[in-house]
C-alpha positions in Angstrom: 85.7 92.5 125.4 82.6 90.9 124.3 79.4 92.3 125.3 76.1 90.8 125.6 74.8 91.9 122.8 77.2 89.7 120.2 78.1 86.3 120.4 81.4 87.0 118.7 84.2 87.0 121.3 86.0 90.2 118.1 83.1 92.1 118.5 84.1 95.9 119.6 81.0 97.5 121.6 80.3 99.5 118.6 79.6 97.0 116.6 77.6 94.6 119.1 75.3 97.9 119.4 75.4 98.5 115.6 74.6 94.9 114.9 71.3 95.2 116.8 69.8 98.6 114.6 67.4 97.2 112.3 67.9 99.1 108.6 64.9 100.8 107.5 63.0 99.8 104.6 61.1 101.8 101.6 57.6 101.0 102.5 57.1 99.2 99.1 59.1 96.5 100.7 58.4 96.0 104.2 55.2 93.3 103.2 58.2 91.3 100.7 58.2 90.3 98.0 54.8 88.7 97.9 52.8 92.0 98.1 54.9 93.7 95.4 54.0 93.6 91.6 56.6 94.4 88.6 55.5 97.9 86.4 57.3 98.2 83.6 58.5 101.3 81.4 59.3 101.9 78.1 62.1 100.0 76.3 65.8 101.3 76.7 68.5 101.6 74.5 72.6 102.3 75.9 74.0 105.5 76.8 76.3 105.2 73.2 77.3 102.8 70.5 73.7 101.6 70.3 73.9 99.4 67.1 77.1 97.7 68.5 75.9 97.4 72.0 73.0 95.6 70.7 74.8 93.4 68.6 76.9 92.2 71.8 73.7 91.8 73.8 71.0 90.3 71.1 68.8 88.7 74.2 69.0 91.4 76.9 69.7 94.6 74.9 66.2 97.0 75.2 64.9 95.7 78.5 62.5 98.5 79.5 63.0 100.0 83.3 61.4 98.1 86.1 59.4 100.2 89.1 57.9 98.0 92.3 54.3 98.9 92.9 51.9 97.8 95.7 50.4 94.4 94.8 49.3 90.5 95.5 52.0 88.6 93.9 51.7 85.0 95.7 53.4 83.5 92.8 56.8 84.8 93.7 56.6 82.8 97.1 55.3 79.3 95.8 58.6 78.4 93.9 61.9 77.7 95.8 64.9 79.4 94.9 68.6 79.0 95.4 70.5 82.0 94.9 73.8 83.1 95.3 75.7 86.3 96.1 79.4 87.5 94.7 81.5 90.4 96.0 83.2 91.7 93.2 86.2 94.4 93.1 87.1 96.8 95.6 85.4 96.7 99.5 82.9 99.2 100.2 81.0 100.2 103.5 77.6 98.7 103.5 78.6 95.3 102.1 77.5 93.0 104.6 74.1 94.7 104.9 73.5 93.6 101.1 73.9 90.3 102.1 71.2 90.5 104.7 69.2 92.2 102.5 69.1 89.8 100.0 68.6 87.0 102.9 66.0 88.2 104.5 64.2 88.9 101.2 64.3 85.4 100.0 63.3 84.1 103.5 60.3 86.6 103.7 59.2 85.5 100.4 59.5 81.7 101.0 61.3 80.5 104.5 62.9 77.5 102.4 64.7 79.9 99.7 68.6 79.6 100.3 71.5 81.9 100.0 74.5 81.1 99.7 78.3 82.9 99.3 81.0 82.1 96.5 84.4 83.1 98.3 87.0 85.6 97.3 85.0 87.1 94.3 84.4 85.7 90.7 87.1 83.1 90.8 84.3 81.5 93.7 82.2 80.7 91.0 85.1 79.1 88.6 86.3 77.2 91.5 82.7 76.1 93.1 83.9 77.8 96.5 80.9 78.9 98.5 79.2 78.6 101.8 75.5 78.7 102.5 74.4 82.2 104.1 71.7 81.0 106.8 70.6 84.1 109.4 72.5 82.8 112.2 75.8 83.3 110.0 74.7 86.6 109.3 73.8 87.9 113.1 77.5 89.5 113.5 77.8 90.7 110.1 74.6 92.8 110.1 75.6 97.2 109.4 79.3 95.7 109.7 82.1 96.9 107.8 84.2 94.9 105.2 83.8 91.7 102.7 85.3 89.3 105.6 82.1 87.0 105.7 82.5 86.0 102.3 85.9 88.0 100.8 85.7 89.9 97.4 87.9 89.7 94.2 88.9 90.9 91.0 88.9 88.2 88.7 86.9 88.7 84.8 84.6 85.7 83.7 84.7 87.2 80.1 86.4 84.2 77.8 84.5 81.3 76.3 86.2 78.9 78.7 85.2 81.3 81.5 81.7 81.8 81.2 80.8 78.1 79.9 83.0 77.3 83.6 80.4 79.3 85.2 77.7 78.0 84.0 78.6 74.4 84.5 79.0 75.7 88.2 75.4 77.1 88.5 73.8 74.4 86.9 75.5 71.8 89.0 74.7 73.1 92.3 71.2 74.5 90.7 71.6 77.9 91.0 68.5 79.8 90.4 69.6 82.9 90.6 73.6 85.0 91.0 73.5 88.1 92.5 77.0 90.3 91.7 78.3 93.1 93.8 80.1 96.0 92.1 81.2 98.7 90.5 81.0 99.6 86.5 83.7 96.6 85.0 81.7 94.0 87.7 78.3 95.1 86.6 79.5 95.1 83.0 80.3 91.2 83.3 77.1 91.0 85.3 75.3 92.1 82.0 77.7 89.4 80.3 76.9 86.9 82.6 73.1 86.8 81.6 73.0 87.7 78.0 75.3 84.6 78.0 73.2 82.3 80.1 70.0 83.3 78.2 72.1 82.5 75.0 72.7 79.2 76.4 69.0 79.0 77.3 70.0 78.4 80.9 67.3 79.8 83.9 69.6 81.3 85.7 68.9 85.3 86.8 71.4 87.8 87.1 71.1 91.2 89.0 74.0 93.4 89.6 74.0 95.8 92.9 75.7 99.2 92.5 78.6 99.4 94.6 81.9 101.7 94.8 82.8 104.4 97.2 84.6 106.6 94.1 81.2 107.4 93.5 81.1 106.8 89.8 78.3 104.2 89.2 75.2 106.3 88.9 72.5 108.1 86.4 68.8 109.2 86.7 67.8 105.9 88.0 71.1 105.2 90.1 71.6 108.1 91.9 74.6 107.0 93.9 76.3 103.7 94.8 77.0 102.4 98.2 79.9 103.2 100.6 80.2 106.5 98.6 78.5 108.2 101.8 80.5 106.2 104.5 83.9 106.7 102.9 83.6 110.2 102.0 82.8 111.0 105.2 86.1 108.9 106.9 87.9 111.2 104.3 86.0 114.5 105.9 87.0 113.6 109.1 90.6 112.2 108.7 91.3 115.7 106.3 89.2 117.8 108.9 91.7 116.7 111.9 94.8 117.6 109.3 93.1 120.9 108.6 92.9 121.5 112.7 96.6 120.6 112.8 97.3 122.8 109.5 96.0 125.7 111.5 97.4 125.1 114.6 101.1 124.5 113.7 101.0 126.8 110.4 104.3 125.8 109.2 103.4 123.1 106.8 101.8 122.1 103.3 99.8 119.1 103.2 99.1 117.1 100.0 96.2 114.5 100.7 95.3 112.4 97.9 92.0 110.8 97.8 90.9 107.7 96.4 88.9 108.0 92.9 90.6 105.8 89.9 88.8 107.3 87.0 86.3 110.5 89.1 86.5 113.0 91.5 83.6 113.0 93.2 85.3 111.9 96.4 87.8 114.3 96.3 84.8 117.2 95.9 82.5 115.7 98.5 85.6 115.9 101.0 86.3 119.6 99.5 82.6 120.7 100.1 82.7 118.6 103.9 86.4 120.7 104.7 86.8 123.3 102.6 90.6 123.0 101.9 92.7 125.7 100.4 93.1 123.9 96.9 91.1 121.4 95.8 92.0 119.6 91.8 89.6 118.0 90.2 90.6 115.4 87.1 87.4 116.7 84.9 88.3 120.2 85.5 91.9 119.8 84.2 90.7 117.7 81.6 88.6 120.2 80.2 90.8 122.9 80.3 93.7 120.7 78.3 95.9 121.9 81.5 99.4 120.5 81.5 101.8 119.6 84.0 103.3 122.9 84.1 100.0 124.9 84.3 98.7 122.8 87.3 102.2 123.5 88.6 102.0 127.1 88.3 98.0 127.3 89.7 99.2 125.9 92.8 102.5 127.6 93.3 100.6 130.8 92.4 98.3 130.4 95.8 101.2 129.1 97.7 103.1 132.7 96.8 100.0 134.6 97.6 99.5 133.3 101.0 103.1 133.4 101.9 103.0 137.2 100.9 100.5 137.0 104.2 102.4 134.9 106.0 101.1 132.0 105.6 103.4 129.2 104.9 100.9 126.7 105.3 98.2 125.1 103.7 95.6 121.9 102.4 95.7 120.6 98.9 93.6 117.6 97.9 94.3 115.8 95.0 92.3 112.9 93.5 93.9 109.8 92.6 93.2 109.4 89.4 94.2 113.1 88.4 97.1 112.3 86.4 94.5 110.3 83.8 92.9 113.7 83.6 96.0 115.5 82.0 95.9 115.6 78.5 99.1 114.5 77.8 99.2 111.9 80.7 96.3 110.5 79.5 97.6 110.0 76.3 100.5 108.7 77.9 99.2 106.2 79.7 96.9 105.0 76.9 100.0 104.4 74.3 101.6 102.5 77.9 98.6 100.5 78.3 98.4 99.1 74.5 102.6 98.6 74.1 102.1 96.5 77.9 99.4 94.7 76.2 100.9 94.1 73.0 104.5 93.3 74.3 103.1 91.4 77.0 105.5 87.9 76.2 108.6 90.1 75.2 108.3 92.5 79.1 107.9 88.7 80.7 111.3 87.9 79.9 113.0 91.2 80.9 114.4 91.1 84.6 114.4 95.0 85.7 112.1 98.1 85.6 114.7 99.4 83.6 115.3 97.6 81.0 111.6 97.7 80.5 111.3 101.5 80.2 113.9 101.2 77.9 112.1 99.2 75.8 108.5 101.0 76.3 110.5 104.0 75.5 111.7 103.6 72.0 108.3 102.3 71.1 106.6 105.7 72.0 106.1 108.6 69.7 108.6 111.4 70.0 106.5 113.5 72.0 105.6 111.0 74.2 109.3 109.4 74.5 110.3 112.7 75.8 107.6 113.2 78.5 107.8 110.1 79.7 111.9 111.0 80.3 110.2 114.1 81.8 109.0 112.4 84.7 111.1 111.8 88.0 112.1 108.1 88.0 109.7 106.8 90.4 106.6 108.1 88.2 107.2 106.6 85.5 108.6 103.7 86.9 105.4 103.7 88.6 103.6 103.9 85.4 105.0 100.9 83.8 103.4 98.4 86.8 101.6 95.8 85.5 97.9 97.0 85.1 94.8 95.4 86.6 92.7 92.1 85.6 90.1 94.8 83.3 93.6 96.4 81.7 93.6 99.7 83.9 96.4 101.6 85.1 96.6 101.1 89.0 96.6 104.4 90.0 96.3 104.1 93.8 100.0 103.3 93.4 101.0 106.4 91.4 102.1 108.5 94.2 100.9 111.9 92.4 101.1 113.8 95.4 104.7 113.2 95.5 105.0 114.4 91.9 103.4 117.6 92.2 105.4 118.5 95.3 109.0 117.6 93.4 107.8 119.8 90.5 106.5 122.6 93.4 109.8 122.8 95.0 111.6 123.5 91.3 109.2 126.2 91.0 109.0 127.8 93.9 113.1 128.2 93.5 112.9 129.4 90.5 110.0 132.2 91.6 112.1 132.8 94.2 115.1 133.6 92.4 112.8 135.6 90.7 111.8 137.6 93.7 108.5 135.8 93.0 108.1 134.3 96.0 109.7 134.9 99.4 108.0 131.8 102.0 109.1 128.8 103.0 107.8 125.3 101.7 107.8 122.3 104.0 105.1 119.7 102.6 103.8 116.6 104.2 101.9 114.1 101.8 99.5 111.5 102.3 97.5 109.2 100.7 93.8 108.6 102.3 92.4 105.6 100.5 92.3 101.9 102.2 91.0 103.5 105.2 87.4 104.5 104.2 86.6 101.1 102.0 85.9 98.8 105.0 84.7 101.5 107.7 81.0 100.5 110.0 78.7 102.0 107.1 76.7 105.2 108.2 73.1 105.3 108.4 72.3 105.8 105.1 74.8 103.5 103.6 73.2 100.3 106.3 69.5 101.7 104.8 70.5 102.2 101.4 72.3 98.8 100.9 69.6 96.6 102.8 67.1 98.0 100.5 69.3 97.3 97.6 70.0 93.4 98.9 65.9 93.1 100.1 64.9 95.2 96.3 67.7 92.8 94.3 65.5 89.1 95.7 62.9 90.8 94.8 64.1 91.2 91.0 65.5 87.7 91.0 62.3 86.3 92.3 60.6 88.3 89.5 62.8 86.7 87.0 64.2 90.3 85.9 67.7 89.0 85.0 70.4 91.5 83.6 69.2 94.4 85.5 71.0 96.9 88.4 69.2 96.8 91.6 68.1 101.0 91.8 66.3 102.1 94.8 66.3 105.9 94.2 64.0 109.3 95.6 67.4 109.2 98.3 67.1 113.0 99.9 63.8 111.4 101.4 63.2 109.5 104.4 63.8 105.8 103.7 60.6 104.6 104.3 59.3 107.0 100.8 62.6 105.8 98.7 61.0 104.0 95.4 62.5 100.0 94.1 62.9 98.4 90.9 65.5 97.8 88.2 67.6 99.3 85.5 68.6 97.0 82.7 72.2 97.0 82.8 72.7 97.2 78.7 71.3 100.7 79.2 74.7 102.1 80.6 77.1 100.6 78.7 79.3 102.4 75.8 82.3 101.3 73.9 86.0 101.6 75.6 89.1 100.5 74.6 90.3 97.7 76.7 93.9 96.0 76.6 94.0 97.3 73.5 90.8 95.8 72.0 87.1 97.3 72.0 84.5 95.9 74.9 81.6 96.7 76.5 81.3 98.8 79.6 79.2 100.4 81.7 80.1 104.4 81.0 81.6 105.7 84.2 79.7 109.2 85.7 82.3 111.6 86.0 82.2 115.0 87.9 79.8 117.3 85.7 81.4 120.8 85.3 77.7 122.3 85.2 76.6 120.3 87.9 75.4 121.6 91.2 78.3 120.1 92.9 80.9 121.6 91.0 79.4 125.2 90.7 78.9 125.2 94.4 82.5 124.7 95.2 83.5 126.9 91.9 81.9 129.4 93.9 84.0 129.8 97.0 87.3 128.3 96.3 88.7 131.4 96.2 87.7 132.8 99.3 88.6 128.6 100.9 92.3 129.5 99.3 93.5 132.5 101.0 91.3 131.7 104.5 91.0 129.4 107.1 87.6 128.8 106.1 88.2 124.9 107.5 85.6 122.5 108.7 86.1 119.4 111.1 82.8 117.1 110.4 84.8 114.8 112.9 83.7 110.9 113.0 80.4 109.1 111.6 78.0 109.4 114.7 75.7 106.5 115.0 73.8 107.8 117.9 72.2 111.2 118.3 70.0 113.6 117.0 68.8 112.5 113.0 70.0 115.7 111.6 73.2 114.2 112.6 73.1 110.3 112.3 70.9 110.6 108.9 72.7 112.9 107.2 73.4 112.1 103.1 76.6 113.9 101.1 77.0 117.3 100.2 76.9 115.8 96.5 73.5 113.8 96.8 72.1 117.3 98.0 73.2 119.3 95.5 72.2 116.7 92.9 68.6 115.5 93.4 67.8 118.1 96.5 65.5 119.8 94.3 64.4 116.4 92.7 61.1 115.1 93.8 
């Protein structure tokens, strides 16, 4: 039922109220962008493969870092600028309030600037599909949930034919300015984007915003990327009702994996919110060289110990990306992602899953040939499907939950046998990842991504092309956070890509001697043989600030002592 407060007959009562908060800004903003003046650092070099990142990016490589200071700067409001704003890759919370950001920057900084949308991702700028963003559009999207107002997508502008496509698109509708959205690969073509345009000698400024809720986009001067805290903490409360239900029925196991492609930050902000019995993390097994069979063992061997106290029950979290972290997975999957890229035409023409495992097979080394026939059928059948547009297994359908728990049950029977074990294992799986991309954003997620859409006009209006909006200082108040820009050549590294070398930006992965980490190293053990459980229960909008404003467990830990 619609209320009074929203025009939009779909408008729940929630989000009618949430529409009407009004997101606070860092103080160096709340003037615009007219009373803010451009400092800049020292010049920057990437995180790895200098020389050949430089080669890549001759016009944009060595940008120094940009900081906002208090200023006149009357210049930026005399010009008129058309900009436009991409959603790129996967949704995350917060989204929306990018877009209003960015709006209400432009229009603060001259009332005739326009915004405008391309739909349903990159392929809006190849196609010229877009909409103009005015703030009446925007009044029932404001600290909203979703990409629905202008739809996100997954295409790559990365060939010739792509980017000169692009390009033609801007110029024609005189684009002064393209603002992307994303995660690592999105911000990667973002860099792309405007070392190619400045190539071309086109005037066209690119910023990329930091967003993905698995938490992996971030370094001194990005310190976490949006939706991180508002899907973490749908995870916390969706595993802290299972937990309540684990210790109230105590007759089951349940396997929860957590989204998290390539990190497993999720899944240890959601361990640190709940404090499950087991919690894996990919960078943990990875550094260990743990197998299959070792991982197996680890878990039956807590499973054993608490059914010698009669406890057949228990929480395991898993993140989704975990079976890239084994050793020999990994290597598994890299031989499967170069043979799928290389026999690309010959797979085309084969009708069944089969026949192309087959095939795959007898192209693998030995070793790997014989762990691949390792896996139950489904596995590896999953982890033949065809990979996504940047040439990454899709691991959110790798159902490794499922895997561990077929392997568990051989154990257990053989322990058993054994008189290793004497409980009974019932397990219940789950995989928690859709749910928390679109969710209203929390507090500090509608803060942190207007002040990334309000900081990123004010870089385009600065003419700082092929930098990463960074508003940072985060365990403050809002109001003290500090603005300004990372060039996005300073993240990048090498990879190996579809079997050939590119340029991306160098994903942050858990840090074993980070604060996170150690703090959960710390009392895992007394989490796996208790009930230590927490239930953070749902995102409260309303109430105390202790409660409403609270950031992660992980953002505590890793700047808390950061001034």
């Amino acid at each position: 039922m619609p209320t009074k407060t929203s025009k939009n007959p779909n408008c729940s009562l929630l989000q009618a109220h949430r529409c009407l908060y009004k997101p606070v800004l860092p103080e160096i903003l709340k003037k615009g962008p007219c009373f803010v003046k451009v400092k800049t650092g020292k010049a920057t070099q990437s995180v790895a493969d200098q020389a050949t990142v430089k080669k890549m990016f001759p016009n944009t490589y060595g940008m120094p870092e940009v900081t906002f200071i208090k200023g006149s700067n009357p210049a930026v409001g005399k010009k008129t600028v058309k900009a436009a704003v991409v959603l790129s890759g996967g949704q995350a919370p917060g989204g929306h309030n990018v877009i209003a950001g960015l709006l209400d920057g432009l229009k603060k900084a001259n009332p005739k600037n326009k915004l405008y949308g391309f739909l349903g991702g990159p392929s809006g700028i190849l196609d010229a599909q877009w909409k103009e963003i005015t703030p009446k559009l925007m009044e029932n999207y404001r600290n909203t949930g979703g990409f629905d107002l202008i739809q996100s997508g997954r295409t790559k502008i990365e060939s010739e034919e792509q980017l000169a496509k692009a390009l033609d698109t801007l110029k024609k509708y005189k684009v002064n300015a393209l603002i992307i959205v994303g995660g690592d690969d999105s911000n990667t073509n973002a860099g792309v984007l405007a070392e190619y345009f400045k190539q071309q000698g086109a005037d066209i400024c690119v910023i990329g915003v930091p967003k993905t809720i698995d938490g992996d986009l971030k370094n001194d001067k990005i310190e976490t990327s949006f939706g991180f805290d508002t899907a973490t903490k749908i995870y916390a409360e969706m595993v802290g009702n299972i937990c309540r239900d684990v210790n109230s029925a105590r007759k089951y196991w349940h396997f929860i994996r957590l989204m998290g492609r390539s990190a497993s930050h999720i899944t240890l902000e959601v361990a640190h919110e709940t404090h499950p019995n087991v919690t894996l993390v990919g960078e943990e097994v990875l550094a260990k060289k743990m197998t299959l069979k070792q991982i197996i063992d680890y878990l039956a061997g807590i499973i054993a110990a608490r059914a010698k106290q009669g406890k057949n029950f228990g929480v395991v979290l898993v993140p989704e990306g975990l079976i890239e972290f084994i050793p020999e997975m990994k290597a598994l999957i890299s031989a499967l992602n170069d043979l799928l890229a290389d026999h690309e035409a010959e797979l085309a023409k084969m009708d069944s899953i089969t026949e192309k495992k087959e095939f795959i097979i007898s192209k693998l080394p030995a070793k790997l040939a014989a762990l691949m026939k390792s896996l139950p059928a489904g596995i590896a059948s999953q982890l033949m499907l065809d990979r996504d547009p940047h040439g990454n297994v899709q691991v959110s359908l790798i159902e490794t939950e499922k895997l561990l728990v077929e392997m568990l049950r051989t154990r257990l029977a053989e322990m058993k046998k054994a008189d290793k074990y004497n409980g009974k294992f019932s397990a219940i799986m789950h995989f928690f990842g859709y749910e928390g991309r679109c969710g209203v954003p929390s507090t500090f997620d509608a803060n942190y991504t207007y002040a990334l859409g309000y900081n990123a006009a004010a870089l385009a209006l600065n003419g700082c092309s092929g930098y990463l909006s960074s508003v940072r200082k985060l365990t403050r108040k809002p109001q003290q956070w500090e603005c300004g820009g990372v060039p996005l050549t300073m993240m990048m590294n090498i990879e190996r890509r579809k079997g050939k070398e590119k340029p991306v930006i160098r994903k942050a992965l858990v840090e074993l001697t980070g604060e996170p980490f150690k703090q959960f190293a710390k009392k895992r053990d007394l989490w796996a043989m208790s009930e230590a459980y927490l239930f953070p229960g749902p995102i409260q909008y309303f109430g105390p600030a202790e409660v409403t404003d609270m950031i992660t467990y992980t953002l505590r830990f890793e700047r808390g002592g950061k001034k």
